[in-house]
C-alpha positions in Angstrom: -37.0 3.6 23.3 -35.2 0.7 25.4 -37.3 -0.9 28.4 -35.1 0.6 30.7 -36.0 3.8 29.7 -39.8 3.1 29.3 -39.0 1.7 33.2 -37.6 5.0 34.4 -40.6 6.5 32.7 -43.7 4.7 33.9 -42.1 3.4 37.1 -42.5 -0.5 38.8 -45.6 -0.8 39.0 -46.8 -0.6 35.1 -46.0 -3.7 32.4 -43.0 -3.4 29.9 -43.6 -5.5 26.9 -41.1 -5.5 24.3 -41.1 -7.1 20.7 -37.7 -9.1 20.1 -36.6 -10.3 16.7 -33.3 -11.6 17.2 -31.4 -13.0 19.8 -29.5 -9.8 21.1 -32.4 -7.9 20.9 -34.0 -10.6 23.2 -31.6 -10.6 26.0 -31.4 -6.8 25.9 -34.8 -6.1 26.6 -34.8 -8.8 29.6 -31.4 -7.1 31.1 -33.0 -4.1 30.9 -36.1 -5.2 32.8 -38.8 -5.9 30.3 -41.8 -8.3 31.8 -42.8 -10.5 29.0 -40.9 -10.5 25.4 -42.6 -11.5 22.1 -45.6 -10.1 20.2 -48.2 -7.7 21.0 -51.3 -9.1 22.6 -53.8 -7.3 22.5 -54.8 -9.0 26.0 -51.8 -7.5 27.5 -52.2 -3.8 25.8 -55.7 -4.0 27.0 -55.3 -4.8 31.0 -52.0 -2.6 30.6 -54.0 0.5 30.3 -56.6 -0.4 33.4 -55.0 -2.2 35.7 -51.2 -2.0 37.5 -48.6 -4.7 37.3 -49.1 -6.1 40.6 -53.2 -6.6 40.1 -52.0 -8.4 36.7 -49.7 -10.6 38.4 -52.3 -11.2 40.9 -54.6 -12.0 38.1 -51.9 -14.2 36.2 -51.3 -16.1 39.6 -54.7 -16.6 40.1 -55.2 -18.5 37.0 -51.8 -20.1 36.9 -50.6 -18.2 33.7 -47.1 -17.1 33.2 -45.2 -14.6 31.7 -42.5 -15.6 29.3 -41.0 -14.6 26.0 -43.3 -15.8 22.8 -40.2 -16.6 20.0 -41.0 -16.5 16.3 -42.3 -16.9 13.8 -40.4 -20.1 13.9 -41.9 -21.5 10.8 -43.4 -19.3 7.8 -47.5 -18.4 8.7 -49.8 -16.7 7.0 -51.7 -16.4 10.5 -50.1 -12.7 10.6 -49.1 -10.8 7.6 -46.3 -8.7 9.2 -44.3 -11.8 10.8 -41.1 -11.1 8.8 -39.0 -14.3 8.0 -39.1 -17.7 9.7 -36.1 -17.8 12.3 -36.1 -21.4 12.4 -35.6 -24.1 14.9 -31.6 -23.5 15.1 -32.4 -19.8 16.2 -35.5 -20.6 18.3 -32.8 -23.0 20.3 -30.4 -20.1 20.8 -33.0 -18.3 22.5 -34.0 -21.0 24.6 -30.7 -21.7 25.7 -30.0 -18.4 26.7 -33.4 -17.5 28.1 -33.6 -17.4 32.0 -37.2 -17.5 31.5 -39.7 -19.8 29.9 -39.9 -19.7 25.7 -43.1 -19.9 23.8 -42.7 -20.9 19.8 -45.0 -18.9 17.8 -45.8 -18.7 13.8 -46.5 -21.9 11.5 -46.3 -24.4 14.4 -49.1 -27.3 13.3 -48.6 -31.4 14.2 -45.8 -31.9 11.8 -43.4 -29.6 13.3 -45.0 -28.9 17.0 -42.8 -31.9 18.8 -39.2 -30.6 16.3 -40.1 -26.8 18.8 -40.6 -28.9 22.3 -37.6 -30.5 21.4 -36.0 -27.8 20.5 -35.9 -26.5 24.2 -39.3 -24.4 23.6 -41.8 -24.3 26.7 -44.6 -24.9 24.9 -46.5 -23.7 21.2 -48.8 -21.2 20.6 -51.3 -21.5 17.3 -53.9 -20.4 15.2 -54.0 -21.8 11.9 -53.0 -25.1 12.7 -56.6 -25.9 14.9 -58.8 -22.5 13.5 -58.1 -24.0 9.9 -58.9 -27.7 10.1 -62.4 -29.3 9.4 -62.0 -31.2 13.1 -60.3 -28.4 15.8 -61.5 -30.5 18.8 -59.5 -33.8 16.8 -56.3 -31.2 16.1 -56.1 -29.6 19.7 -56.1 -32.9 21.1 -53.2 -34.3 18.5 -51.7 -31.2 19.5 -51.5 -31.8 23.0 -50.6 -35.2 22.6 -47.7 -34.1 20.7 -46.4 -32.2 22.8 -46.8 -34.3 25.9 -45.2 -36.5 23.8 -42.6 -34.9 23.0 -41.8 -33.7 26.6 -41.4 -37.4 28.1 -38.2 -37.3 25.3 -36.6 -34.9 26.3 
């Protein structure tokens, strides 16, 4: 079912995720009124089922979070079993580019490839493996970070 239809269904003031894995599919479910694109947090699916969409924008303005699509798996991860193949930085681009909201890269994003997605257009990275796996996660977050401040001031 299209979020357009899932809109019609449940009415304004409910959330409309949708899971994109292409470009098309992307910009379709953002035309037809989806709120956030990307995967399924279970966050979201959680405060979907007690709370309406204008107390979780309340809540997401309160705390200066944003909803925006979450593009990936860029690189190959083996954070989540069922993340299909990498689209790459070339497609993760594409999105950006034609995205009138903010783009998250998601899947095998670590130091070595973290500035290539901020670069890339990319709003910023979201991880697991690359901090949860090392022996020092305080020392990777904050190469992380640097990275991608970094990387920010180039582009």
């Amino acid at each position: 079912m299209n979020a357009a239809d899932v809109r019609r269904l449940i009415g304004p003031t409910r959330i409309v995720g949708v899971s994109a894995g292409t470009i098309e599919e992307a910009l379709i479910a953002e035309q037809d009124g989806a709120d956030y694109i990307g995967g399924k947090s279970r966050f979201f699916c959680f405060l979907q089922s007690i709370i309406t969409k204008s107390l979780l924008l309340q809540f997401l303005n309160a705390f200066s979070i944003h909803l925006l699509f979450a593009v990936g798996s860029v690189f190959a991860t083996s954070s989540k079993s069922d993340a299909g193949e990498p689209i790459g930085i070339d497609s993760l681009r594409s999105i950006v580019q034609k995205s009138s909201i903010p783009v998250v890269a998601i899947g095998g994003i670590n130091c070595f490839n973290a500035a290539e997605c901020i670069s890339a257009g990319s709003a910023g990275i979201a991880v697991i493996s690359a901090i949860l796996a090392s022996p020092n996660i305080t020392q990777e977050a904050f190469e992380l970070s640097s990275l991608i401040k970094q990387s920010r001031k180039s582009v």
